[in-house]
C-alpha positions in Angstrom: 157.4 10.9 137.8 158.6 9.9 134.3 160.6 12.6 132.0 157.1 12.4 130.1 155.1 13.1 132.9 157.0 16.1 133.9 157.5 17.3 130.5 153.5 17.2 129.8 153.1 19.2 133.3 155.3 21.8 132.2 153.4 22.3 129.1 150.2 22.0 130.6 151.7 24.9 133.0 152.2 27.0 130.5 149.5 26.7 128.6 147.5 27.2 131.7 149.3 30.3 132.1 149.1 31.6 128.6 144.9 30.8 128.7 145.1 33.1 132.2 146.6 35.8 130.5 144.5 35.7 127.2 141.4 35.4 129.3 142.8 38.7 131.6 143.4 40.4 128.1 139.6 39.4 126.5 138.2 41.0 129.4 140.2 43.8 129.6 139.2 43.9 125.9 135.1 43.3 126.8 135.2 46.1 129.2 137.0 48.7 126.9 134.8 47.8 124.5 131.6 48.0 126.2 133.1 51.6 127.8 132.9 54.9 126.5 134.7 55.8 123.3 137.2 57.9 124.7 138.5 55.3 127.6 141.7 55.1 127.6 143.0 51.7 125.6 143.9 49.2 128.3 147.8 48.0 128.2 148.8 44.8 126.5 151.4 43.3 124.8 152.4 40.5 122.4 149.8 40.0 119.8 147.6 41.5 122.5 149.3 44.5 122.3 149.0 44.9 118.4 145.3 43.7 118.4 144.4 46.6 120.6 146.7 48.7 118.5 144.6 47.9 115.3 141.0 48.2 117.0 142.5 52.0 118.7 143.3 53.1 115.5 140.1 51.7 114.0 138.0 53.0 116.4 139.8 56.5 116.1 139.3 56.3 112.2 135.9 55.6 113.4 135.4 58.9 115.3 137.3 61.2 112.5 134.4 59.7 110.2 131.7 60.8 112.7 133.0 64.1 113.3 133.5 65.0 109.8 129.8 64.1 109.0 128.4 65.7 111.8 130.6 68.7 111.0 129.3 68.5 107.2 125.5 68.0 108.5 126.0 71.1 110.9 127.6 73.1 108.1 124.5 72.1 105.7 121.8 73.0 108.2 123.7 76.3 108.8 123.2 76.7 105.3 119.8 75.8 104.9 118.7 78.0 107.8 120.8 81.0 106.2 118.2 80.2 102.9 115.3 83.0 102.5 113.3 80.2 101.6 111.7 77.8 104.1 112.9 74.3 104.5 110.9 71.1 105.5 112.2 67.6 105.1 109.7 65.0 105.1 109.5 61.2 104.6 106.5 59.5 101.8 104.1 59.7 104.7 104.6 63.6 105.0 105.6 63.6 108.4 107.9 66.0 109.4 111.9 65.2 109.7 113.4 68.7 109.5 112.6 71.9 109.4 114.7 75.6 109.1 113.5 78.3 111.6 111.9 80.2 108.7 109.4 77.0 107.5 108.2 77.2 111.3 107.4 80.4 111.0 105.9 80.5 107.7 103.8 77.7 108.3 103.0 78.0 112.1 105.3 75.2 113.4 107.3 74.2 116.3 110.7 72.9 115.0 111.3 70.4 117.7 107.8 69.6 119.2 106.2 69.0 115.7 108.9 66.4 114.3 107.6 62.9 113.2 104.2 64.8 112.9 102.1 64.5 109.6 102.2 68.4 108.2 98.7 68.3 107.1 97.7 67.3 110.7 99.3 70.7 111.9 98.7 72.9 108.8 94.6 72.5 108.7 94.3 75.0 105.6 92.3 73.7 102.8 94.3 74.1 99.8 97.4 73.2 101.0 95.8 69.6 102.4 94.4 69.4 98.7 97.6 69.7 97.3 99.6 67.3 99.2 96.7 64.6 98.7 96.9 65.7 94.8 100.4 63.5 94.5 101.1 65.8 91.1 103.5 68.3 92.2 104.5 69.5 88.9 103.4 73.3 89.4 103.6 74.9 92.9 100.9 75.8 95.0 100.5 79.8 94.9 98.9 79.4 99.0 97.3 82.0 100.7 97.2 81.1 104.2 93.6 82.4 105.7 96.0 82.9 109.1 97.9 85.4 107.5 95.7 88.2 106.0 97.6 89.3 102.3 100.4 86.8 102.6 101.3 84.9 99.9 103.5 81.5 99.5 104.5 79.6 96.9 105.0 76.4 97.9 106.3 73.5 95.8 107.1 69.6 96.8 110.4 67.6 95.3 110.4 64.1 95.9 114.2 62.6 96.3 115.4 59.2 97.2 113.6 56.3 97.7 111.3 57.9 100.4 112.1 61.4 101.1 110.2 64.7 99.9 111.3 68.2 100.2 108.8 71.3 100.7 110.5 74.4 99.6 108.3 77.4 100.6 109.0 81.0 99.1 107.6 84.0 100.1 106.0 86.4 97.7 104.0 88.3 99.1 105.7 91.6 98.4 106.2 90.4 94.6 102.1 90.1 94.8 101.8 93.1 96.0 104.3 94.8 93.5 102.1 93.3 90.6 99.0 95.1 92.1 100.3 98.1 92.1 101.0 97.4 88.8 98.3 96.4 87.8 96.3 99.4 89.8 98.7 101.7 88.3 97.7 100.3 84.6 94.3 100.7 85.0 94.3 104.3 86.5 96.6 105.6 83.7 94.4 103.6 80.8 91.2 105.2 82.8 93.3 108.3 83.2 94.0 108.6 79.2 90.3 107.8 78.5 88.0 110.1 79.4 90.1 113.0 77.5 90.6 110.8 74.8 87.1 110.2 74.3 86.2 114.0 75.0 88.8 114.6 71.9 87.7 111.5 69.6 84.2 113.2 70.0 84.8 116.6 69.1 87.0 115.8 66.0 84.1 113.4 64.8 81.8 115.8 65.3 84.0 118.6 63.4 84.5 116.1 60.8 80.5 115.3 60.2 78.8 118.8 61.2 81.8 121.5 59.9 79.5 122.9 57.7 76.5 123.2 59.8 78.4 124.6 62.9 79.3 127.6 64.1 82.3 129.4 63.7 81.8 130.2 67.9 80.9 126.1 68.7 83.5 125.2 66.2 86.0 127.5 68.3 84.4 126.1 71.3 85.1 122.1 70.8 88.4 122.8 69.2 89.4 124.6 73.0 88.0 122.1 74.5 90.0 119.2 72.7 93.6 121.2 73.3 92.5 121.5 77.0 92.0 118.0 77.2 95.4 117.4 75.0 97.4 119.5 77.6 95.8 117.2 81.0 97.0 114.7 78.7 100.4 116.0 78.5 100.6 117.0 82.0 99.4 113.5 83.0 102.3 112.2 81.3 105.4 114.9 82.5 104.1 114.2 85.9 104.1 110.4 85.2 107.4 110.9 84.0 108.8 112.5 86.9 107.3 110.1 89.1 109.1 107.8 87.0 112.4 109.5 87.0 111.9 109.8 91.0 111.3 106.4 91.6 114.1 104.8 89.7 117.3 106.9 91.1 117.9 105.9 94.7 120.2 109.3 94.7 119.6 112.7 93.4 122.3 113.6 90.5 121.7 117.2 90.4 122.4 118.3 94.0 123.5 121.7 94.1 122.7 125.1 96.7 119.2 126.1 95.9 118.0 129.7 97.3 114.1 128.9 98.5 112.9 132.5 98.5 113.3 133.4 94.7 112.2 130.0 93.7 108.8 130.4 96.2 108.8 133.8 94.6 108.5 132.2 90.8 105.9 129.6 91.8 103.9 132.3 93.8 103.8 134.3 90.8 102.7 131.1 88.5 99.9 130.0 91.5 98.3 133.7 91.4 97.7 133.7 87.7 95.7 130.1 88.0 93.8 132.3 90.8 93.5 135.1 88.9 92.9 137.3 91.9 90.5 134.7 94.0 93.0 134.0 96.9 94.8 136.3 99.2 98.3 134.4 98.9 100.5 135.5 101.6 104.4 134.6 102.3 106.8 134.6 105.1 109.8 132.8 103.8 113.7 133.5 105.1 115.8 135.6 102.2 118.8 133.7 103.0 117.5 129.8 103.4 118.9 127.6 100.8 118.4 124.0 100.8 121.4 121.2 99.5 119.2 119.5 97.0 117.6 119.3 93.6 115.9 122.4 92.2 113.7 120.7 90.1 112.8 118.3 92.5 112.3 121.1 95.1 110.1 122.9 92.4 108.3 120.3 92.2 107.3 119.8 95.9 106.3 123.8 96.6 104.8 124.3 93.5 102.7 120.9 93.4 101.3 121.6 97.4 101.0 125.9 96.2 98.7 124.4 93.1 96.9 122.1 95.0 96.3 125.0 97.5 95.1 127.5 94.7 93.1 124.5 93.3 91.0 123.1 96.3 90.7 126.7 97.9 87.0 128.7 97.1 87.2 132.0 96.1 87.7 134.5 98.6 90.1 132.4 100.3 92.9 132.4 102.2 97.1 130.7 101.6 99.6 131.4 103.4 103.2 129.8 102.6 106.2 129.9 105.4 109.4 128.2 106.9 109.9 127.7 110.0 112.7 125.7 111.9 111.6 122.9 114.1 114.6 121.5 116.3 116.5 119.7 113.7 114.2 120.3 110.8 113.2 122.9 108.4 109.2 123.3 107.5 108.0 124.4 104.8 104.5 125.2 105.2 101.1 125.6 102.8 98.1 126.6 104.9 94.6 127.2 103.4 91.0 127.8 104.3 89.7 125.4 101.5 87.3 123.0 101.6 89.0 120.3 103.4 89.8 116.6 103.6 88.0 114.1 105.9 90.1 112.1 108.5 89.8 108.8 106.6 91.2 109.8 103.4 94.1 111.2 105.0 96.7 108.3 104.9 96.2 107.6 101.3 96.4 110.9 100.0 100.2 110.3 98.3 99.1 107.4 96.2 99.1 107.4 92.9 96.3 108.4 91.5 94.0 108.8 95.0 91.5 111.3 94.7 88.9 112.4 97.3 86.8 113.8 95.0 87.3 112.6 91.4 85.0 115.1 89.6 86.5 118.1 91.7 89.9 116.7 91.0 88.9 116.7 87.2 87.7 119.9 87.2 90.4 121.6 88.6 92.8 119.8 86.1 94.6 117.8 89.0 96.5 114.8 87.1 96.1 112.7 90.7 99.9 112.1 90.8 101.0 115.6 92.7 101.1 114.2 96.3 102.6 110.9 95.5 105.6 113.3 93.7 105.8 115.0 96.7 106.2 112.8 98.6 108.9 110.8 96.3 111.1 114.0 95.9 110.8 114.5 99.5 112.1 111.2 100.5 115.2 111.7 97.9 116.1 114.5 100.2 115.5 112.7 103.1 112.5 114.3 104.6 108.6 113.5 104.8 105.1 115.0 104.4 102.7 115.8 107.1 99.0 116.8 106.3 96.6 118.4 108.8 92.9 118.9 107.5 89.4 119.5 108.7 86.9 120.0 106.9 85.2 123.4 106.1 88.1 124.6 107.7 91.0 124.1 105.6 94.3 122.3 105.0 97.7 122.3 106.1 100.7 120.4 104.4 104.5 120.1 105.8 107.7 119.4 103.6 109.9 118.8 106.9 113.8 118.8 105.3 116.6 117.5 107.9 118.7 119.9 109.2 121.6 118.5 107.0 119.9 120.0 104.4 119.8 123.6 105.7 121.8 126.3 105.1 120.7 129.6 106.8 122.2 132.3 109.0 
């Protein structure tokens, strides 16, 4: 063997050698690859060794950059499921991609079962389906979902990026329900205000075009009846006022000690000069009770259920007013053989403006706001009204005060 010959061996040798151990390293290399991201990186050295450096490092840059966007897409559903709004994400199509729990409930959905799912395909109600085949989403869609009896939704659709739409659902149904009230409560005072208005426009237009031809006695006679109808008028409006005044304070600002017994005494007084001797009003309230509270809020719960008493009781009557303490709560008591309320009117007797009988009401100058004061002071002091009624037998109502209230040896 020449010098040449052995020298080419040798350098075949080696390079044999050095394609063994690149080939032992690429595999090495294959499999970690191909393995789970957190397999431990396979030893090497040489420019091995700093290749698999540079991929580790790569790889673990890699892994920072996943976990920090799932850890942002976590935070940002956690947000979007903290919204009081509903959430869905949907692609062009409207099928479903995400959803918070609140847009499931809202709209009757499964979060995970109804993903990839067209929405209009699982929410069958007519007017929504009409307003996602409009494709003008420029004003929401005020739905009411005929599932849901007196829920309302406001429902409106953003379109972002190239293919993605957003339906943001809000619920207003106690808003909706706010602005009936509202609107009831307009409507009964404007009715309210009419009928004495009229009554008073009438008698000064008739004054005005027949003074001369009238009586002094009819004269006398329509210009009573005007101020009668003047003062419901102003009694409509102090107890309006009140109500008012009631509803707007969460707190009451003029809590003091009030003694029940001389203020039961006052309004006793005041109730048997509107009977004027029809009623045997009777009493059985402690001399030392005193309630923590506010006296004119307290004056206005006895006096309003004695009135009422006095007022919906025929002559030859019976009312009898008393306290008694009921484990921890104090009741004050109005019991009368009037005329009665039927079952069903029972519930709604505290709303503004509710009257079982609006003619009676009228003619006993009730302003229809008495019970819903009642029962407004009452919660201010932390307690509740109870009525028990049958008709042709008579009524019973209940201020029930909390113990905390109480002050009596």
């Amino acid at each position: 063997m020449t010098f040449l010959e052995g020298l080419l061996l040798g350098v075949t040798g080696v390079l044999g050698y050095r394609l063994y151990v690149h080939r032992r390293y690429l595999n090495r290399m294959l499999r970690w690859i191909s393995g789970p991201l957190d397999a431990p990186v396979p030893d090497a050295s040489g420019v091995w060794g700093e290749f698999v450096s540079r991929m580790n490092r790569r790889v673990k840059t890699r892994q920072q950059e996943k976990d920090l966007l799932e850890s942002a897409l976590e935070q940002f559903q956690s947000a979007l499921e903290a919204l009081p709004d509903g959430v869905i994400f949907m692609d062009d199509h409207h099928r479903i991609l995400w959803m918070n729990a609140l847009a499931a409930d809202m709209m009757g959905l499964l979060p995970t079962q109804d993903k990839g799912m067209p929405i209009e395909h699982l929410v069958r109600e007519p007017d929504f389906v009409a307003y996602l085949q409009t494709g003008d989403y420029s004003e929401p869609l005020m739905f009411h979902p005929n599932s849901r009896n007196q829920v309302c939704y406001m429902i409106t659709l953003i379109s972002y990026g190239a293919d993605r739409q957003l339906l943001a659902i809000r619920d207003l149904t106690q808003l909706e329900k706010l602005e009936n009230v509202r609107r009831d409560f307009v409507a009964n005072v404007s009715h309210e205000l009419k009928t004495p208005l009229t009554v008073i426009n009438g008698f000064i237009e008739t004054l005005q075009t027949h003074h001369e031809t009238l009586s002094t006695e009819k004269r006398q006679r329509f210009l009573d009846l005007a101020l009668a109808q003047s003062h419901h008028m102003g009694r409509l409006v102090q107890d309006l006022l009140t109500l008012s005044s009631l509803e707007a304070r969460a707190t009451l600002v003029d809590e003091t000690q009030v003694k029940v017994k001389p203020l039961i005494d006052d309004l006793v007084i005041s109730a048997e000069a509107i009977s004027a001797g029809a009623h045997t009003i009777t009493m059985d309230i402690p001399e030392d009770l005193t309630i923590h509270g506010s006296a004119t809020a307290l004056r206005s719960i006895f006096g309003n259920l004695i009135n009422n008493a006095v007022n919906y009781t025929p002559a030859d009557g019976k009312i009898h007013i008393s306290w008694r303490n009921v484990a921890n709560e104090g009741v004050f008591s109005v019991q009368d053989t009037g005329i009665g309320i039927p079952a069903l009117h029972l519930p709604r007797l505290s709303e503004r403006f509710y009257r079982v009988d609006r003619g009676r009401s009228r003619e006993t100058g009730g302003t229809g706001l008495g019970l819903a004061i009642v029962k407004h002071a009452l919660s201010r002091h932390q307690g509740h009204l109870e009525i028990k009624s049958q008709v042709n037998v008579g009524s019973t109502f209940e201020a029930w005060f909390p113990k905390a209230r109480l002050n009596q040896s």
